[in-house]
C-alpha positions, 0 to 999 in steps of 0.5 A, a space after each residue: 332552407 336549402 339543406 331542408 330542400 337538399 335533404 328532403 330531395 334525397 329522401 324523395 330521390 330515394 323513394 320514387 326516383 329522380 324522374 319520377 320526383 317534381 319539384 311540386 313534389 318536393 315543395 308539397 313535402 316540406 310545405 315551402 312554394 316553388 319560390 323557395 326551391 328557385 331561390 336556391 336551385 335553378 332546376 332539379 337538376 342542378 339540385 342533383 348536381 349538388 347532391 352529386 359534388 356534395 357526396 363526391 366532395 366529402 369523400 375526396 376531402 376524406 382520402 386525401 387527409 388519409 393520403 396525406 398522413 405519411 405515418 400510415 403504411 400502405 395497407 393501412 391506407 387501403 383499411 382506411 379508404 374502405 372503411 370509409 367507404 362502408 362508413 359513409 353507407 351508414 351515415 350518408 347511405 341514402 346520398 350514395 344511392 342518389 350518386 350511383 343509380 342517378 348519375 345518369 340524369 345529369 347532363 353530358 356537362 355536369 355528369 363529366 364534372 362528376 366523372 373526372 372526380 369520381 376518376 380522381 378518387 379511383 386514381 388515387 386508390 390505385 397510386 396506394 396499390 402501386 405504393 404498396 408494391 413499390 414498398 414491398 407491402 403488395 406482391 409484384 405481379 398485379 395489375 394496380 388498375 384491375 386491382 383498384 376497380 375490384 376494391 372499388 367496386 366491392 366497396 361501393 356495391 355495399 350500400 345495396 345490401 349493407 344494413 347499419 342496424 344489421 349483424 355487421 359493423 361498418 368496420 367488420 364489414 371494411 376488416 373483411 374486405 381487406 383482409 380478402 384483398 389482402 390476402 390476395 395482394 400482399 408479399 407473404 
């Protein structure tokens, strides 16, 4: 039941907006009471925040499996990284809509607790960019932080305009991306 609760309110979340979606409106949906939604959440905003740590969770239980795998080079790395990132708009699209547009209503506790994770995956994305460059895979004169929000920000922006049915995959759409960085960041 608490998956159906947690899916459903995704989908909801994603219609008519965290604010404008009650609890009421949540139960109504799934014809469960209040009860049922209380047993497993104490408020709609912890809902959210488990939305939040389950969105986040997966992707940085991803990364590190892709950091820890010392046969890939750094630019595969990268690769790797943004095609996850594209990847999951098309499996968990409506999750990452939830994290980016409704972060904003989680209080200043739990909104820092998803802060310092989402900082964790950026600082680990910019310890690729500086691998690169120590191994001579990047050029030397680029600034790994600026670098890192540039890919960061490419690749989240995508789940506003990616459409999974549309002219390009996933995996086009990671190819482009990086093939564009790189060209702009690798040693010649």
């Amino acid at each position: 039941m608490k998956e159906k609760i947690t899916k459903q309110s995704i989908k909801l979340f994603e219609k008519k907006g965290f604010r404008d979606t009650s609890i009421q409106d949540i139960v109504d949906s799934l014809g469960v009471t209040k009860g049922s939604f209380y047993y497993y959440f104490s408020s709609k905003e912890e809902l959210l925040m488990d939305i939040h740590l389950g969105y986040i969770n997966e992707l940085l239980d991803r990364q590190e499996q892709i950091l820890g795998d010392e046969r890939l080079s750094y630019k595969q790395k990268l690769f790797d990284i943004v095609y996850m990132l594209i990847s999951s708009i098309k499996t968990k699209g409506t999750s990452a809509k939830i994290f980016f547009r409704e972060m904003r209503h989680l209080s200043a506790d739990r909104l820092e607790q998803i802060v310092s994770k989402r900082d964790q995956f950026r600082l680990n994305v910019e310890r690729i960019i500086r691998g690169g460059i120590e191994k001579g895979e990047f050029r030397k004169d680029l600034n790994p932080s600026i670098i890192t929000f540039g890919i960061l920000g490419a690749a989240n922006w995508s789940y506003h305009w990616f459409n999974p049915a549309g002219s390009s995959s996933d995996r086009e759409i990671a190819e482009t991306f990086v093939e564009m960085i790189l060209k702009g960041i690798q040693l010649d």
